[in-house]
C-alpha positions in Angstrom: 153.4 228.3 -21.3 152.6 224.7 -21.5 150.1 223.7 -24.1 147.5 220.8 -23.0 146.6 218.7 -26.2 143.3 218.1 -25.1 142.5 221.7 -25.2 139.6 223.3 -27.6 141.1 225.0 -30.9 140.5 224.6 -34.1 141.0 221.8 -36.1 142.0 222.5 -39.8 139.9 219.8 -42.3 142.2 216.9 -42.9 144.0 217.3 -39.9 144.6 215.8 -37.1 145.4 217.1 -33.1 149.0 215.9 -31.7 147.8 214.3 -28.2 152.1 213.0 -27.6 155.2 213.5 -29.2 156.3 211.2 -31.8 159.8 210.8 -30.7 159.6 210.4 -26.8 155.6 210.0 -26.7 155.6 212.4 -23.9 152.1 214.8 -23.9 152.9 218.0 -22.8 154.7 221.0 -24.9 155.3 224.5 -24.6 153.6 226.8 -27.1 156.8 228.2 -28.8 155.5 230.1 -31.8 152.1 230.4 -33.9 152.5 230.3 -37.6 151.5 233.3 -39.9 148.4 230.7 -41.5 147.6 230.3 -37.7 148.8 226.8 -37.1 150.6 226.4 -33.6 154.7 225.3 -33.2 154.7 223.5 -30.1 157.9 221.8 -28.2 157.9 218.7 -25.8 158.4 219.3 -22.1 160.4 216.1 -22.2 162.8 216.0 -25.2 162.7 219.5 -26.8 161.2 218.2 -30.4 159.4 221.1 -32.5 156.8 220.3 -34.9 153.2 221.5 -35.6 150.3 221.2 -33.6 148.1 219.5 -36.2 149.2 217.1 -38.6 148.0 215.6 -41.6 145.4 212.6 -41.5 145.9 209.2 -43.1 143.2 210.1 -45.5 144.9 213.4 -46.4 148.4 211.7 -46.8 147.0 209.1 -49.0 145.3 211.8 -51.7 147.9 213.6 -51.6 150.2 210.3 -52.3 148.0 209.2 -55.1 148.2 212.8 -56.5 152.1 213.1 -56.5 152.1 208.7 -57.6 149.5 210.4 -60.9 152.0 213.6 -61.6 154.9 211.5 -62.1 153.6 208.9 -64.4 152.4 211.4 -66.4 155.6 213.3 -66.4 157.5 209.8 -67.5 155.5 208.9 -70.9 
């Protein structure tokens, strides 16, 4: 089954939907497997890459950076 991008599911908070694939920017994927927390595995059409459906926002990257940055200077005095 080919999965369209621009279809309706839903979007976790702090995520964001994958509209192409990152290695061959291609926009259509088959729907290979669905996660036990729900979150779809998808494959490109084109090249055959697997990776999640939704992906983490900048803003959710970035507190979770500063976070991990905070645990480690803590950890060093």
């Amino acid at each position: 089954m080919i999965f369209n991008p621009t279809g309706s599911f839903s979007l976790r908070k702090g995520f964001r939907k994958v509209i192409s694939c990152d290695f061959c920017g291609y926009n259509e994927f088959f729907n290979i497997a669905e996660r036990a927390d729900g979150m779809q595995v998808l494959e490109c059409v084109r090249c055959g890459l697997a990776f999640l459906g939704q992906l983490p926002n900048s803003d959710l990257l970035s507190s979770y950076m500063k976070k991990t940055i905070s645990r480690k200077k803590i950890k060093q005095k």
